[in-house]
C-alpha positions in Angstrom: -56.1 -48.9 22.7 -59.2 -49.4 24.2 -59.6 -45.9 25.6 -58.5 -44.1 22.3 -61.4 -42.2 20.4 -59.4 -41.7 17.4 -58.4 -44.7 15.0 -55.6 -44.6 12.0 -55.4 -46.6 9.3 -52.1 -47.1 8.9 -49.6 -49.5 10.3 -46.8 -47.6 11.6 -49.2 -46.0 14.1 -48.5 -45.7 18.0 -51.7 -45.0 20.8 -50.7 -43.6 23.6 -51.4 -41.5 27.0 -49.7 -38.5 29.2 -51.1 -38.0 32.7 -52.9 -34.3 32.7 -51.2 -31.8 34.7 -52.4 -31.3 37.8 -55.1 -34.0 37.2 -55.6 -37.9 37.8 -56.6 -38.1 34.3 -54.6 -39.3 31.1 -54.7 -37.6 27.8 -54.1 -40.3 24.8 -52.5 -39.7 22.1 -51.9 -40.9 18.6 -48.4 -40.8 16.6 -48.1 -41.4 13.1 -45.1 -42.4 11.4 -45.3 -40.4 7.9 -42.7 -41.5 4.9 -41.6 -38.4 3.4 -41.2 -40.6 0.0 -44.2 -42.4 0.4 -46.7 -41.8 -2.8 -49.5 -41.8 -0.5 -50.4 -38.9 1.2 -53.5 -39.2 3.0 -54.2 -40.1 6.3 -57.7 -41.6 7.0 -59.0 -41.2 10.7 -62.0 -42.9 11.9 -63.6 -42.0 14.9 -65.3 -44.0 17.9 -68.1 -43.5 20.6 -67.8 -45.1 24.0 -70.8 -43.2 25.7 -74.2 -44.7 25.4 -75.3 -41.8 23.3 -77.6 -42.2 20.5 -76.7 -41.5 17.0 -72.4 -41.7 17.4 -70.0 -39.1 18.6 -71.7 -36.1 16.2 -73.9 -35.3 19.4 -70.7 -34.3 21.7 -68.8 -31.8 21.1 -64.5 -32.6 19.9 -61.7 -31.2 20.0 -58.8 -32.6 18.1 -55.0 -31.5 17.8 -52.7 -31.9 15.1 -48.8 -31.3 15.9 -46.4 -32.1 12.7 -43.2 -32.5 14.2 -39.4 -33.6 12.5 -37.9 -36.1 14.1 
């Protein structure tokens, strides 16, 4: 988990990577197990800077994904 930018707060969460096509690098990824009955609907997402820039991760620009899959 130590390369993943993106932090959930939620137990039933998975951090993973894919290898990049036609690259040496891997792309991580989060998955997040969502209870269709759950009361709680909100999913809180903290994110993490791992360059030596000052002031955080507002400096650099992000892009983030969301896919909501079934299954």
């Amino acid at each position: 988990m130590d390369h993943h930018l993106i932090l959930v707060d939620n137990v039933k969460v998975s951090y993973l990577t894919e290898k990049v096509e036609n690259s040496d690098k891997l792309r991580p990824f989060i998955i997040v197990y969502y209870d269709s009955l759950a009361y709680v609907s909100c999913l809180s997402l903290r994110f993490r800077c791992y360059s030596s820039c000052a002031g955080g991760i507002h400096r650099r620009p992000v892009v983030l994904c969301f896919s909501l899959e079934n299954g």
